[in-house]
VMD Tcl script that draws the C-alpha trace (Angstrom):
set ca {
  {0.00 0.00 0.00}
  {1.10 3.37 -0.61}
  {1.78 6.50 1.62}
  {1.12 9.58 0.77}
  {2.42 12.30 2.61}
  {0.27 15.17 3.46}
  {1.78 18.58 3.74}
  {0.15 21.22 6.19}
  {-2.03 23.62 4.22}
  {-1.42 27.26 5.19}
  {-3.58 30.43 5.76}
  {-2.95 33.89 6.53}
  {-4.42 37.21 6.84}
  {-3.43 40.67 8.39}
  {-5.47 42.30 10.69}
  {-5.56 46.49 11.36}
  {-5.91 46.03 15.16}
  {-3.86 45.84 17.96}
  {-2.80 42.28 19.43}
  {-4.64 42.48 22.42}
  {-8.12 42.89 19.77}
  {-6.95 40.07 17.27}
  {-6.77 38.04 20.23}
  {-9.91 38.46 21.81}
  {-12.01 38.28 18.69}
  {-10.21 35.05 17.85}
  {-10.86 33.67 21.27}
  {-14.06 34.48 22.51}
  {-17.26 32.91 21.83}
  {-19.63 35.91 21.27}
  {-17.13 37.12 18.76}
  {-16.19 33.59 17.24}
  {-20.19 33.47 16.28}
  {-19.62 36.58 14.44}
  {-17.24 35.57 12.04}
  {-16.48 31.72 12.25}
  {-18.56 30.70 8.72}
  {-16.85 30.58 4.87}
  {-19.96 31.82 3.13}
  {-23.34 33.62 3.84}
  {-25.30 30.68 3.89}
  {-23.91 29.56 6.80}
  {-23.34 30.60 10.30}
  {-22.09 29.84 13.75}
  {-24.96 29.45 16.35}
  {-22.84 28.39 19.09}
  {-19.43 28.61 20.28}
  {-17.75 27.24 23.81}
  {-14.25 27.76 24.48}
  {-12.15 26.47 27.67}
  {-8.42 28.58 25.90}
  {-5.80 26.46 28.24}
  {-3.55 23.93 27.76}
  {-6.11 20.34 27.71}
  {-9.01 23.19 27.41}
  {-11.57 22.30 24.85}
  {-13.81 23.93 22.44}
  {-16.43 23.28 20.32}
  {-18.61 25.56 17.66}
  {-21.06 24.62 15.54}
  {-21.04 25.06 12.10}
  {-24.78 25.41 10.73}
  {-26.51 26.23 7.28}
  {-28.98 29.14 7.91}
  {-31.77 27.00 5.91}
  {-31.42 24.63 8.80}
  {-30.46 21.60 6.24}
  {-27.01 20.83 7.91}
  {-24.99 21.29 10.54}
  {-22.12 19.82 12.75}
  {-19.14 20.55 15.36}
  {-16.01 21.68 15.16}
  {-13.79 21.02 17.98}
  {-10.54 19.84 19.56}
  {-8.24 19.97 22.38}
  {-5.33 22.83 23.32}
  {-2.09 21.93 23.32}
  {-0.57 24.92 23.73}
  {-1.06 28.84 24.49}
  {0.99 31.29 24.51}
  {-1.69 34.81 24.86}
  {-1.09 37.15 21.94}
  {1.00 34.80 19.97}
  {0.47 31.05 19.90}
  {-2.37 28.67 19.59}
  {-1.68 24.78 19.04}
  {-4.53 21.98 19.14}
  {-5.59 18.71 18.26}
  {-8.81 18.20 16.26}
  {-11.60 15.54 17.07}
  {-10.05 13.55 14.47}
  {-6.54 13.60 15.40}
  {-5.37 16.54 12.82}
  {-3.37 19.04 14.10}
  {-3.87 23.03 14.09}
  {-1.52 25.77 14.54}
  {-2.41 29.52 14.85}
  {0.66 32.42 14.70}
  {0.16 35.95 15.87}
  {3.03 38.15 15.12}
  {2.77 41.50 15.29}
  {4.04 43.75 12.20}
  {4.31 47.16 11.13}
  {1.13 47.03 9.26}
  {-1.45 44.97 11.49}
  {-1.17 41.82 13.53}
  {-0.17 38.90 11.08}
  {-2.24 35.88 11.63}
  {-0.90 32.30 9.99}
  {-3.17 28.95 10.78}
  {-1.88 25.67 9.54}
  {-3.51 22.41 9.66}
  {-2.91 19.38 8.25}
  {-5.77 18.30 5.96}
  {-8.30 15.84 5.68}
  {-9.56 13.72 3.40}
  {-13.14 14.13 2.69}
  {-12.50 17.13 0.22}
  {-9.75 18.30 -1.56}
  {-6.75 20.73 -0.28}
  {-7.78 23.51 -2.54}
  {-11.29 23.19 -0.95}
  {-10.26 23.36 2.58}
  {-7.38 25.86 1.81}
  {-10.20 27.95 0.43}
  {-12.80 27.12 3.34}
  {-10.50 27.97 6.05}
  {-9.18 30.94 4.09}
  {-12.72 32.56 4.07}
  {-13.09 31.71 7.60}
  {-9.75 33.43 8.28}
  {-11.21 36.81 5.91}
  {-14.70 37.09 7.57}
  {-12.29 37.03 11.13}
  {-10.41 40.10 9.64}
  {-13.51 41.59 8.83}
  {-15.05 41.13 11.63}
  {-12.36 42.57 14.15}
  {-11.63 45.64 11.57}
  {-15.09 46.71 11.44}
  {-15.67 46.64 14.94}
}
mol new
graphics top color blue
foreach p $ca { graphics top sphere $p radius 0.5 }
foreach p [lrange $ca 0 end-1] q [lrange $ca 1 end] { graphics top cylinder $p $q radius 0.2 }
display resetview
């Protein structure tokens, strides 16, 4: 049988807001609700969050027609406030999340490692939406 190796697919975004901001929007539920969906039709109805080390969180991802919906969630394995978020997903991937702050913004970098329902360029674009309506969400407000 053949092994294929996966490499970690890679999203990133700058945000025009201080680190303290980025932070907070990326880490608490009333704002996660706000933002955490990759297209209009969908949304984010609920979000829990427990940000330490063995800390869990779930949200759930929902279509607004009601036809769908399911949870997104995982375990911390590491935070470091303002710059470093590492966790496991229900299904054994793992997720990192980089704050670094720059001249121009806060740069934000997630990387995951993929799975295998739908294709990279699906989930690098699914993720990367995510990622946008965050920005837009914590620049607007």
């Amino acid at each position: 049988m053949e092994t294929i190796e996966k490499t970690k697919i890679i999203v990133h975004t700058s945000v025009q807001a201080p680190i303290d901001k980025v932070w907070e929007y990326f880490t608490e539920p009333t704002h996660i609700c706000q933002w955490n969906h990759a297209s209009d039709d969908w949304h984010c109805p609920k979000a829990e969050n427990d940000l330490q080390v063995g800390g869990k969180f779930s949200y759930t991802m929902a279509a607004k027609d009601g036809s769908f919906q399911f949870d997104f969630g995982g375990t911390y394995t590491q935070v470091i406030k303002n710059k470093y978020i590492g966790y496991i997903l229900g299904d054994g991937r793992e997720v990192e999340v980089c704050f670094e702050e720059m001249s121009d913004g806060i740069q934000l970098v997630e990387s995951f490692d993929p799975e295998n329902e739908n294709s990279q360029e699906q989930q690098r674009f699914g993720w990367q939406s995510i990622l946008d309506n965050f920005k837009k969400h914590t620049e607007e407000n």
